[in-house]
N, C-alpha and C positions, 0 to 999 in steps of 0.2 A: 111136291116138286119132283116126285119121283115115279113114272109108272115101269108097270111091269110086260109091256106090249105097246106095238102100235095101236092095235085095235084100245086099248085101255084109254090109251093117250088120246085116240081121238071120240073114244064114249065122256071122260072126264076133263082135258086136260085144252079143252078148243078155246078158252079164254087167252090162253099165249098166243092164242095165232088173229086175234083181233085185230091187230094192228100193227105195220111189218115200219120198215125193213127189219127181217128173221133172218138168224144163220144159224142153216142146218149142219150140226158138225157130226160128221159120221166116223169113229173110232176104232180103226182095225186093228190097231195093236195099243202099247202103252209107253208109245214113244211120243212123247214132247205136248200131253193132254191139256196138262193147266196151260202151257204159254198160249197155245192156238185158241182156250176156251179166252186167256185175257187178251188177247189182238184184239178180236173182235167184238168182246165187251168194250175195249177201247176205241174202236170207230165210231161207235155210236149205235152199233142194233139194238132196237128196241127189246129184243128176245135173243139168247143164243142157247141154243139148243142141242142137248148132247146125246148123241145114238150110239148106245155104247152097252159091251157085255157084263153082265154082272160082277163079275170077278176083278173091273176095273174100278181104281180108285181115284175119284178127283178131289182136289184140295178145298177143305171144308169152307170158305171161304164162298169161291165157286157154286157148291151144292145149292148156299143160299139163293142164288142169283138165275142160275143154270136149271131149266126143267132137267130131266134127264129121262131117258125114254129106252128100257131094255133089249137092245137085239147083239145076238150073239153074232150072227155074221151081218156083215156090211156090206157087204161086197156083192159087183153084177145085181141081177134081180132083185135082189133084197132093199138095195139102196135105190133104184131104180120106184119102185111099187112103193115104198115108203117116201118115196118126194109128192108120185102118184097122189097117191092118195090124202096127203096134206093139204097140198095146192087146191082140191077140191075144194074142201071146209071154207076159204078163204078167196073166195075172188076178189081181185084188184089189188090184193099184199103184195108187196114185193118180196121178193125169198131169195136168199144167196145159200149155195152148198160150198160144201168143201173137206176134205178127208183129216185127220191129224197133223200135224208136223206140215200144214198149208198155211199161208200167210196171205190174207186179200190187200193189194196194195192198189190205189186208185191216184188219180191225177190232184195234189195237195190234199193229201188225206192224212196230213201232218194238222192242218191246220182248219180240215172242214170234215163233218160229220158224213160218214153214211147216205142219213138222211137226206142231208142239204146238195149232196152229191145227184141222187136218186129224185130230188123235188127238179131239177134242170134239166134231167135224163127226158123225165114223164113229158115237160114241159116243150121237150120237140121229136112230141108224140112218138116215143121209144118205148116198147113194152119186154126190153131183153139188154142185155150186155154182152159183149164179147169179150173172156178174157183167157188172155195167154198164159200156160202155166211154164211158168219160168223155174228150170230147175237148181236147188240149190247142193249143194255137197260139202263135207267136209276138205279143211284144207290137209288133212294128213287124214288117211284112212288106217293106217297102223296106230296111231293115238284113237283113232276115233272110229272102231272097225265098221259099227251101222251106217258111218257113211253122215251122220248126224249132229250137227256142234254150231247151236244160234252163232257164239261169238267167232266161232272160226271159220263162217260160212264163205262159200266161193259159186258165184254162175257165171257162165259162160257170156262173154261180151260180143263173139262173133257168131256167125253159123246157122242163124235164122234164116227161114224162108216161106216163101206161102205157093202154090199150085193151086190151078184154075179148080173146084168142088164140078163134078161134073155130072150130070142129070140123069139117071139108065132110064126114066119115063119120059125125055125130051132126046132120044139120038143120042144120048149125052156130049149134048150142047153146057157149055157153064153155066151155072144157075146164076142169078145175077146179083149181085154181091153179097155172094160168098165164096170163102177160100178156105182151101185147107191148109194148115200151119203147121213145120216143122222146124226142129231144133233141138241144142241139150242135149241132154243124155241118151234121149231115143233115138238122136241124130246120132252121136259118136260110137253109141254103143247097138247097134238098127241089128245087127247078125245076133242080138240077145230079148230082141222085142219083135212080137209077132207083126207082123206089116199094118192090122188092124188098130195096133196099139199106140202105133209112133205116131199120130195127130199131139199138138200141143194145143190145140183150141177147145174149150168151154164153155157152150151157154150156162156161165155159174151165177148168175144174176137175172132174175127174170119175173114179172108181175104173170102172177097167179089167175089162172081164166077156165072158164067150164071146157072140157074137152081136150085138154092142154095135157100129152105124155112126155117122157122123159125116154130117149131113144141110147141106144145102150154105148153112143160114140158120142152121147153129152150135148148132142141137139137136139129140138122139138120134133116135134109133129104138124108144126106150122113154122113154114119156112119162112116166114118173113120172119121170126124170133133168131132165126140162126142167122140172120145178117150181121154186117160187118158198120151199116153205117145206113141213114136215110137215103133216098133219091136226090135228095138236094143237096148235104154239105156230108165232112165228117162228123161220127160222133165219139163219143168217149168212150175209151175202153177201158180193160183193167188187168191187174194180173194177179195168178195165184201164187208166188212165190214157193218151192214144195221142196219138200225132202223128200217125197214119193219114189220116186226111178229109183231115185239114188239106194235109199233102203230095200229097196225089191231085187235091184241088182244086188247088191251085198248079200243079201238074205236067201236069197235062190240060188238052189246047188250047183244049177245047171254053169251061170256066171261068176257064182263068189269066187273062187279059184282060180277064175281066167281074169280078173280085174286088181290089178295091184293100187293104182290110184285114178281119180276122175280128172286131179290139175294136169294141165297141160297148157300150151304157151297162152293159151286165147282165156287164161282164168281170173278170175281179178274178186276181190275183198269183196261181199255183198257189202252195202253201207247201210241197209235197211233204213232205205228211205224213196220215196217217190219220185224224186230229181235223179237219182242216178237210173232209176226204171226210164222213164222219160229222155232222157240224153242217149239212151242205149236205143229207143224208137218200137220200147218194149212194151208201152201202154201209151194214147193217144189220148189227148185234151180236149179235142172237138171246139167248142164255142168256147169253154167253159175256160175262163183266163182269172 
């Protein structure tokens, strides 16, 4: 269950990637490993899968369960080239990503698997997902300086939005449906995030096909996967719930200093739950009732 390289993992270890839904969990620090390695054991992934530095410890429990696959750094190319090259081995899996301290929340994913989720997806001929990553923060940053605390979490309930994605090989004309999405942290805090970075959209969910990259702003290389929804109706979307911004701000010198807290009047209790995602208009149902 353990290798020591991507290349290892995919000379010995391609028996886990037979049969998906897979979540790739990629581990940049050693904040909050076990909870996000058990979410998503708790959805229903057939496989979860941990990319992570050696010097990180996850809970023996876990280990059982968990491949785990060595890479010291995760981040840009690294994570990029390692979905790359996975997705290959496996055409037609589906594969979801996601960093530490992320949280995949989907339309009653209370009460339906992954799976069952993903069998209705396929079923109106959808080979991708769109999900918004919804930022979460602590509610007191002096108690809780990383910015980090499941039970004391807080997102933002207003402040979202989406612009027309626009084509530089068409005039740039709008590509047709797709949007680029903003909000959160990278909205309130935008003078601390490079203008490349403030998107909050995700193809984090997507079936695995020959020729298929991972493009360095989290869409494909075939644009119909970066769409928002079919030609004919809407479809489901989802969200990644993050402690992400929120840690990066805290942790980078350039903002920790200048940021004393993230509440402010538009903050409210996460509930960790999919109804409250859903009433806030921050993941979409599509058909699926």
């Amino acid at each position: 269950m353990q290798y020591d390289s991507i290349s290892k993992f995919i000379q010995s270890g391609t028996s886990h990637l037979s049969s998906g839904p897979i979540a790739l969990i990629f581990i940049e620090d050693d904040t909050e490993i076990d909870s996000t390695l058990r979410h998503h054991l708790d959805l229903g992934f057939k496989k979860v899968i941990a990319f992570i530095p050696s010097d990180f410890v996850i809970a023996a429990d876990l280990a059982k369960v968990c491949p785990r696959v060595t890479m010291e750094s995760v981040r840009g190319d690294a994570m990029q080239n390692a979905i790359d090259v996975i997705q290959k081995t496996s055409e037609g899996v589906w594969f979801y990503y996601c960093f530490n301290a992320e949280y995949l929340f989907y339309p009653f994913c209370e009460t339906r698997t992954i799976g069952e989720m993903l069998t209705f997806h396929a079923g109106e001929r959808r080979d991708s997902m769109l999900t918004y990553v919804v930022d979460l923060y602590a509610s007191d940053l002096n108690q809780f300086p990383n910015a980090v605390a499941l039970e004391k979490a807080l997102l933002d309930r207003v402040g979202y939005y989406a612009l027309a994605r626009k084509d530089p090989n068409n005039n740039y004309h709008p590509r047709e449906r797709q949007l680029d999405f903003f909000g959160g942290l990278r909205w309130r805090f935008e003078e601390h995030i490079p203008w490349e970075k403030r998107k909050i959209d995700r193809i984090a969910v997507f079936r695995a096909k020959v020729g298929l990259q991972l493009r360095t702003d989290f869409t494909f290389n075939d644009e119909e996967y970066n769409t928002y929804a079919c030609p004919w109706h809407n479809n489901l979307t989802a969200a990644i719930c993050s402690f992400r911004t929120a840690k990066a701000l805290k942790t980078n010198p350039a903002s920790q200093s200048q940021i004393n807290q993230f509440k402010w009047r538009n903050s409210v209790p996460f509930e960790w739950h999919s109804r409250q995602l859903l009433d806030l208009g921050l993941m979409e149902p599509g058909q699926w009732f």
